[in-house]
C-alpha positions as CSV (number, residue, x, y, z in Angstrom):
1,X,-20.4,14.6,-11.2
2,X,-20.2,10.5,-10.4
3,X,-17.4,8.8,-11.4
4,X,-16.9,5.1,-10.9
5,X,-13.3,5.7,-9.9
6,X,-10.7,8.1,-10.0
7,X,-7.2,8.3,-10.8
8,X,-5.4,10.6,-7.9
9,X,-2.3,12.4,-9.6
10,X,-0.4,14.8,-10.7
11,X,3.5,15.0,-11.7
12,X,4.2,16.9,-8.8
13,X,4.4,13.7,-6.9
14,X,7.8,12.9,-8.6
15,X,9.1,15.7,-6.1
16,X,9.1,13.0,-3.2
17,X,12.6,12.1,-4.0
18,X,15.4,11.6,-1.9
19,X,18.6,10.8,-4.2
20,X,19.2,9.9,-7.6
21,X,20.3,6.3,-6.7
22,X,17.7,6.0,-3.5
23,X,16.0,2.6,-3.7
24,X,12.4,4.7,-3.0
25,X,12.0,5.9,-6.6
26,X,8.8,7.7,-8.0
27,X,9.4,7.8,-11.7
28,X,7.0,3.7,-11.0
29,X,4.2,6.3,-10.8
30,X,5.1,7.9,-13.9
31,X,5.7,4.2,-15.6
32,X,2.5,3.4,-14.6
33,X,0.6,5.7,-15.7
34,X,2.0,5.2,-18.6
35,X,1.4,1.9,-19.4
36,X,-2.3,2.6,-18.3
37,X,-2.8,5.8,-21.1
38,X,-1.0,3.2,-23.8
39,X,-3.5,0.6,-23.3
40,X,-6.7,3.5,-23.2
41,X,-7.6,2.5,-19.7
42,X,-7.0,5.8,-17.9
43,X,-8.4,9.3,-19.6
44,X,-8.0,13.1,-18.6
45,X,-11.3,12.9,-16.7
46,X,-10.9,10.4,-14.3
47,X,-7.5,11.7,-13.1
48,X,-7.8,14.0,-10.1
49,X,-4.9,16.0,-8.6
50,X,-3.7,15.8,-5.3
51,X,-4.3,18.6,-2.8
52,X,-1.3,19.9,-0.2
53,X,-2.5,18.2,3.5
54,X,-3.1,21.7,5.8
55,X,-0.9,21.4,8.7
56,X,-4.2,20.6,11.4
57,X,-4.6,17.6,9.1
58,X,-1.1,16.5,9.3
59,X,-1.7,16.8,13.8
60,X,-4.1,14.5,13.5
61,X,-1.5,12.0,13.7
62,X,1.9,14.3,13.8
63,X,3.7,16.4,15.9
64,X,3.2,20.0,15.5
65,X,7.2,19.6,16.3
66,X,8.0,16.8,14.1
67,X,6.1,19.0,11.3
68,X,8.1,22.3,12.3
69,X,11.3,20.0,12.0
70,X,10.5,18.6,8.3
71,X,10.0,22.4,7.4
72,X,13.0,23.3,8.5
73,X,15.5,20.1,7.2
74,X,13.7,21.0,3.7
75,X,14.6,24.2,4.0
76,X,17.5,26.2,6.2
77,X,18.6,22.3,7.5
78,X,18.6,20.6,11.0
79,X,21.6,19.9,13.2
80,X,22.6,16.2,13.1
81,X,21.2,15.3,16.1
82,X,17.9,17.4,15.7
83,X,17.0,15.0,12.8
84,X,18.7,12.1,13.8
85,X,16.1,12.2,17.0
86,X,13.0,12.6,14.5
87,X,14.8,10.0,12.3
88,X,15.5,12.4,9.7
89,X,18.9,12.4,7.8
90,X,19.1,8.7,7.9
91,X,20.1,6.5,4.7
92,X,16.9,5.6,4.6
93,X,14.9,8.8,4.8
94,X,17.7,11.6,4.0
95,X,17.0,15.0,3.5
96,X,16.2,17.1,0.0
97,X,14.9,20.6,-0.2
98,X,11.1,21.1,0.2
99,X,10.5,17.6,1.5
100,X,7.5,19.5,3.6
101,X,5.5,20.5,0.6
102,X,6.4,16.8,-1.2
103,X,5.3,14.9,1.8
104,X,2.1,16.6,2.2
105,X,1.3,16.4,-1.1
106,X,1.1,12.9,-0.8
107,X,-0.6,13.1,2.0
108,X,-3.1,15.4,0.5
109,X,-3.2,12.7,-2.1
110,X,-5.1,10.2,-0.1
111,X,-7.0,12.5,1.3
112,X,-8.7,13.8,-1.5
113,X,-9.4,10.3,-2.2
114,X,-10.9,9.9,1.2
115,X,-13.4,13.1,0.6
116,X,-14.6,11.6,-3.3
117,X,-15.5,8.6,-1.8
118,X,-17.3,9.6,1.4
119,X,-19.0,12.4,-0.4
120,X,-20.2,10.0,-3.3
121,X,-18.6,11.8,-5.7
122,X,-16.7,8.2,-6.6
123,X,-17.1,4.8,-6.0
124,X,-13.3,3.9,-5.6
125,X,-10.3,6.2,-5.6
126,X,-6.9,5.3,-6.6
127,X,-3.5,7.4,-5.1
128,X,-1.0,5.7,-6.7
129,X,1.6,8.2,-4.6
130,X,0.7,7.1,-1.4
131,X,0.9,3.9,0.9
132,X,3.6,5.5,2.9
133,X,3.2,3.1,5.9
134,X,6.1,3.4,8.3
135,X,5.8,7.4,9.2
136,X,5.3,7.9,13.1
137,X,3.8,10.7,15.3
138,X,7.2,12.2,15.6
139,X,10.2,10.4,14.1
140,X,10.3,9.4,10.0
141,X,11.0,5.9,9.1
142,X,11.9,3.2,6.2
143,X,11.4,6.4,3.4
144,X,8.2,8.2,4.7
145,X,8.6,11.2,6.2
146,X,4.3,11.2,6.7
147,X,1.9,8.6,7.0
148,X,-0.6,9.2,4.5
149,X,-3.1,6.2,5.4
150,X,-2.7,6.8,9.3
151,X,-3.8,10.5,8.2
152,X,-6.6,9.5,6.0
153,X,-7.9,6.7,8.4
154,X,-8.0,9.3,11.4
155,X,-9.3,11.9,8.9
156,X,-12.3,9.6,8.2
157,X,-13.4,9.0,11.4
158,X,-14.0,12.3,12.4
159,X,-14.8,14.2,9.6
160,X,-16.9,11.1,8.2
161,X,-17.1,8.8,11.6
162,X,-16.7,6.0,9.7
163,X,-15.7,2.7,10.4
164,X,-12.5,1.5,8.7
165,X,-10.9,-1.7,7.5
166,X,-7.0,-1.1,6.5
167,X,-5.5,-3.9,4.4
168,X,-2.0,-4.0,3.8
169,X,-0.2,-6.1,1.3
170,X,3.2,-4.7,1.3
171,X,6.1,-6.6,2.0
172,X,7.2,-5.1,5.2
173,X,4.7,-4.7,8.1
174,X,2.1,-1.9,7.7
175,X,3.5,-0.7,11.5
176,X,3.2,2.8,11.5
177,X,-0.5,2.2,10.8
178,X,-1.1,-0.5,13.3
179,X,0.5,1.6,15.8
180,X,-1.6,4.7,15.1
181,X,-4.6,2.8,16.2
182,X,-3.8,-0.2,18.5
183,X,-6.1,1.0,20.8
184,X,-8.5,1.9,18.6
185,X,-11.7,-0.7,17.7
186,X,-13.1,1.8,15.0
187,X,-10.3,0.6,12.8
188,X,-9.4,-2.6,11.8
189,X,-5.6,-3.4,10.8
190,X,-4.3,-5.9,8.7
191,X,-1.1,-6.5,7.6
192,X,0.4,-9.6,5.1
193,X,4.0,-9.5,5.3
194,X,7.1,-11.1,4.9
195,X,8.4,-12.3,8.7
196,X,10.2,-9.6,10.4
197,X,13.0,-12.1,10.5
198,X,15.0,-10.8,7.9
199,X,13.5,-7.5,6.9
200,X,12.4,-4.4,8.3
201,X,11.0,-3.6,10.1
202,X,11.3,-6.5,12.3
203,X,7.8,-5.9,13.9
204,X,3.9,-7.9,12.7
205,X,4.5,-10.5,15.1
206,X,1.0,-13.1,14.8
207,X,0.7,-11.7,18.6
208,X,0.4,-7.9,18.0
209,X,-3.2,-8.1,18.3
210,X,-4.1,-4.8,19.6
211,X,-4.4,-3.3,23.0
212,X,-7.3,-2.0,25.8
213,X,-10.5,-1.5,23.9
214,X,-8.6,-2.0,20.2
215,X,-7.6,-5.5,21.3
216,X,-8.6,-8.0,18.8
217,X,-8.6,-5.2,16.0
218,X,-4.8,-5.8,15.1
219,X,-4.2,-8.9,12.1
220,X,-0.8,-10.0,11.3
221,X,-0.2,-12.7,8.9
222,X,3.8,-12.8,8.7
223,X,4.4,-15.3,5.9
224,X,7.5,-17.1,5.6
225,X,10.6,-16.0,3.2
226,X,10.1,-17.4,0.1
227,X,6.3,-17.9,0.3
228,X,4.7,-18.5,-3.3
229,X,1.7,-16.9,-5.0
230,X,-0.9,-20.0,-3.7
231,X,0.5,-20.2,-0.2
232,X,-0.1,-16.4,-0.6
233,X,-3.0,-16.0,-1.9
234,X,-4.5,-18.4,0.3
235,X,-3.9,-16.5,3.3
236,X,-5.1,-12.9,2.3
237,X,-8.6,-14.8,0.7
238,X,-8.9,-16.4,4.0
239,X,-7.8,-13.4,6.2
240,X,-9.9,-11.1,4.8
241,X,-13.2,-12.3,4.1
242,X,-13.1,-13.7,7.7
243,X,-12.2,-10.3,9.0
244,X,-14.6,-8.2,6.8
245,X,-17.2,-10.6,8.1
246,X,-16.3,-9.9,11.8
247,X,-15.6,-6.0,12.0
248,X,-17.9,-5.3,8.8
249,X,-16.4,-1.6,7.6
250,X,-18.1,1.6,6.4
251,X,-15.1,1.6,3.9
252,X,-12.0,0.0,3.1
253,X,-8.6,1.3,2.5
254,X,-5.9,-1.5,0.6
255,X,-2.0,-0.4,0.8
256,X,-0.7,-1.9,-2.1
257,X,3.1,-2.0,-1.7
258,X,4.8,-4.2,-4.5
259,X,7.2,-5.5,-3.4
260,X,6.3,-9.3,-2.5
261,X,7.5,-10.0,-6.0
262,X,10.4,-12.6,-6.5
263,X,12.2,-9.4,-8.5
264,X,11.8,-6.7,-6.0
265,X,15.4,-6.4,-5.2
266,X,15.0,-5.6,-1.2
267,X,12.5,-8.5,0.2
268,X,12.7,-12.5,-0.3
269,X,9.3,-13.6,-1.5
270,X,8.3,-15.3,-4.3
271,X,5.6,-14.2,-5.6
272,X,4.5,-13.0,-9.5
273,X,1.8,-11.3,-10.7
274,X,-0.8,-14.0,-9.7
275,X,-1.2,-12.1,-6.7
276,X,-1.8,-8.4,-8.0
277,X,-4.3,-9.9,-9.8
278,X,-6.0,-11.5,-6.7
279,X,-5.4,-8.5,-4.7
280,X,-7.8,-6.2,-6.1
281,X,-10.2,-8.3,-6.9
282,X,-11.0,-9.3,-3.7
283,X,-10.9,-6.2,-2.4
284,X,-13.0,-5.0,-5.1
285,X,-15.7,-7.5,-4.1
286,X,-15.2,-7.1,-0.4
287,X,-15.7,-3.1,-0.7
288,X,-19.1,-4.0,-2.8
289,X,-20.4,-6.5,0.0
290,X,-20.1,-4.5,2.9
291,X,-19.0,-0.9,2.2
292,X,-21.3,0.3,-0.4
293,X,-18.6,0.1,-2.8
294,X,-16.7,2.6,-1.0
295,X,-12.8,1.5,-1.1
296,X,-9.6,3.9,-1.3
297,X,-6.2,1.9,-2.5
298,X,-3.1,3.3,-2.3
299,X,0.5,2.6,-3.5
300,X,3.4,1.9,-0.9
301,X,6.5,-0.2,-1.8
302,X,7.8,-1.8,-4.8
303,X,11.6,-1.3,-6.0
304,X,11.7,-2.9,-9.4
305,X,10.2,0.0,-10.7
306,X,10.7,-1.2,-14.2
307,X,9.2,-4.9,-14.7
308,X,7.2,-4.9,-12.1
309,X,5.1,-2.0,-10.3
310,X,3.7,-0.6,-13.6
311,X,2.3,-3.8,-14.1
312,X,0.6,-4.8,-10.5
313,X,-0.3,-0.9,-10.0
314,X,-2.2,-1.1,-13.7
315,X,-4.2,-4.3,-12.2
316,X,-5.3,-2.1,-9.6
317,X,-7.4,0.3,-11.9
318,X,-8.2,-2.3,-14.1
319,X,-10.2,-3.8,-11.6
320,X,-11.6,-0.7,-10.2
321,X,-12.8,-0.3,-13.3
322,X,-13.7,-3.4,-14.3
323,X,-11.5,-3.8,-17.6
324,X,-9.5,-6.1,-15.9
325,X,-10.0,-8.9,-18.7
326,X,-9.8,-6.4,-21.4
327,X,-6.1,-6.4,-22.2
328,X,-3.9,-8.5,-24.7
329,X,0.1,-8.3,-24.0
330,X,2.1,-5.2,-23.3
331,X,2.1,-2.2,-25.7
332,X,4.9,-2.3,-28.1
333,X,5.0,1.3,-27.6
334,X,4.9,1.1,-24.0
335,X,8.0,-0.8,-24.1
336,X,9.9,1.3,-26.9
337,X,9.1,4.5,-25.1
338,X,11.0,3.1,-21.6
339,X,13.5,0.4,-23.1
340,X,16.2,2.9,-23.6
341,X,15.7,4.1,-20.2
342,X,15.0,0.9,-18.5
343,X,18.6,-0.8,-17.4
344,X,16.9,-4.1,-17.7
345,X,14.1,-5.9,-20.3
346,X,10.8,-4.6,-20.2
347,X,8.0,-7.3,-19.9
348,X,5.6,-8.0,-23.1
349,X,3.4,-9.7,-21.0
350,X,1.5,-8.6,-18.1
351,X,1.9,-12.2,-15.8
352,X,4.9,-14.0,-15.5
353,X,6.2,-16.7,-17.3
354,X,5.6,-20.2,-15.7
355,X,9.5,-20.9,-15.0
356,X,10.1,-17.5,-14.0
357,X,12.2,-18.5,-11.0
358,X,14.2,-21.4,-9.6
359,X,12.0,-24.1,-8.0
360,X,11.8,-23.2,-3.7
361,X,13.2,-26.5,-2.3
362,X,11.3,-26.2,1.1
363,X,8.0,-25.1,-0.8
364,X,5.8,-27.5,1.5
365,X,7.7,-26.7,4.6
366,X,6.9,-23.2,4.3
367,X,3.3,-23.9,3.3
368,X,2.7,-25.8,6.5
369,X,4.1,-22.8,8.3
370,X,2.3,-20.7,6.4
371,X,-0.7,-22.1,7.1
372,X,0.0,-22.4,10.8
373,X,0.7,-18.8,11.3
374,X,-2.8,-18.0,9.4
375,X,-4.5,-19.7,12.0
376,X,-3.1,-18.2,15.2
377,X,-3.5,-15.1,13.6
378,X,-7.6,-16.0,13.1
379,X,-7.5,-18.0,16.0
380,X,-9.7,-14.7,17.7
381,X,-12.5,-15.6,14.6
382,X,-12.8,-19.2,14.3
383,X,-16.5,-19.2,15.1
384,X,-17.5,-17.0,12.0
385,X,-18.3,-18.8,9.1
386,X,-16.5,-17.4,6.2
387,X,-19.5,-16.5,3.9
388,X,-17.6,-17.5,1.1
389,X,-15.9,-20.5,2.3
390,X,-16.1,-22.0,-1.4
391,X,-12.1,-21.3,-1.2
């Protein structure tokens, strides 16, 4: 059976979970989907279930003894220094029973979204659990214990030998994935971020550009701290209809961390909704123009679970489906199902209100350098003609 799109979940991805009070918290996904059943935009049938990753498809990109080593801290425990050296244990990725089977769950996730869309079965995919960007071969890193995307992207190549164009939108670098494939000029990497500066994980430099045969395959667009939504959005419709045009994917995969909001607690941009509007759509139309519609989006960051993931991860799969202009405010009931819950006020609107923050002093300042940075980081491409250049 064709679907459109499909939903990828289950609510054994609230497993992932590392603490009560861990900043990494999965009850967003739960929020989300949510909000999406109180509006009518997500049914039974186009929500899919995640598969558990075998262990061959986790050493496409693991360590069989990184993989033997998140068994075991899951289970009987590791000694300190064990998971200290495969950066398990840390307070950013600590260690809770099972954390194996939860990991390759998500994992498993993205790649059932991978096989749906390669096999035709679906235009799009959505695996709202996934986007767990900073995993390495061996050593966990800022919360993921396994890199779903660097899985899936590997897992598409040679299963599918496709060509693929990873877009990242989180607020940290997407640097487990560039890593994965620096060498690589069958992928295509590139990460919007907030300047390694001030946040982890201090790498996306505008000069990590690839290496050997993969050089010139590796974007980085670190934006200023502080950037605002037109600065932003400026930048990714620039980046990436210049860099679909020059590596021109068999399919494209977004990572849709966010946490570039001017809430989110642990990054210092300034963004609002405007942007996970912009995201998707773009994507959307990118996937249609040179992929055949074929386009896999994941989740990633995003630590204001309450006001502000459920509403940019909804605008996902409201423009995969194409209902994205089909909504009025919030659902009262929405909001009175979660307000007792929430420990701040829910949103009745899904964009943000004009004056939603202080006015950014150096706003042009940081524009300028925005803008700057954009074009060292195209400089490779400034012969191709955007095709759109209407922007």
């Amino acid at each position: 059976m064709m679907h459109d799109s499909v939903f990828i979940y289950s609510k054994d991805l609230m497993n992932y979970k590392f603490s009560e009070n861990h900043p990494f918290n999965q009850k967003r996904l739960e929020l989300t989907v949510s909000l999406l059943q109180s509006i009518g935009a997500l049914n039974e049938e186009s929500m899919i279930p995640p598969r558990l990753a075998l262990d061959e498809e986790l050493q496409l990109i693991h360590d069989p003894s990184y993989i033997q080593a998140v068994k075991q801290a899951g289970t009987v425990g590791l000694i300190e220094e064990t998971a200290e050296n495969y950066g398990l244990g840390t307070e950013d990725t600590p260690i809770f029973p099972h954390m194996h089977e939860a990991s390759s769950l998500l994992v498993g996730g993205t790649l059932t979204a991978a096989d749906y869309v390669m096999e035709g079965k679906a235009k799009h995919a959505f695996h709202i659990g996934g986007g767990l960007h900073h995993g390495f071969r061996g050593k966990a890193s800022g919360f993921c214990i396994y890199n779903d995307s660097s899985v899936a992207i590997k897992y598409l190549q040679e299963k599918y030998q496709a060509r693929v164009l990873y877009i990242d939108t989180d607020a940290h670098h997407g640097d487990g994935v560039q890593w994965a494939f620096y060498d690589d000029p069958s992928v295509c990497t590139v990460s919007i971020h907030e300047t390694g500066r001030y946040l982890f994980p201090g790498t996306g430099n505008v000069n990590e550009r690839g290496q050997g045969k993969g050089y010139g395959y590796s974007f980085n667009i670190p934006v200023d701290a502080f950037t605002e939504d037109e600065s932003w959005i400026h930048a990714y419709k620039t980046a990436l209809r210049k860099i679909a045009e020059f590596f021109k994917p068999d399919i494209i995969l977004t990572q849709n961390g966010a946490d570039a909001h001017f809430l989110d607690p642990l990054t210092h941009l300034s963004a609002t909704m405007k942007i996970y509007r912009e995201i998707p759509k773009l994507a959307h139309e990118i996937a249609h123009q040179y992929c055949d519609g074929r386009w896999i989006a994941v989740g990633g960051g995003g630590y204001d679970i309450w006001r502000v993931v459920p509403r940019a991860w909804s605008l996902i799969w409201l423009e995969m489906t194409e209902n994205s202009n089909s909504y009025g405010n919030i659902p009262k009931e929405w909001i009175e199902k979660w307000a007792k819950e929430a420990p701040v006020p829910l949103p009745d609107q899904w964009d943000d209100p004009t004056d939603a923050y202080k006015e950014i002093p150096r706003k042009k300042e940081i524009e300028e350098k925005n803008q700057n940075t954009l074009d060292k980081a195209l400089y490779p491409l400034k012969d191709i003609k955007s095709i759109s250049s209407s922007e």
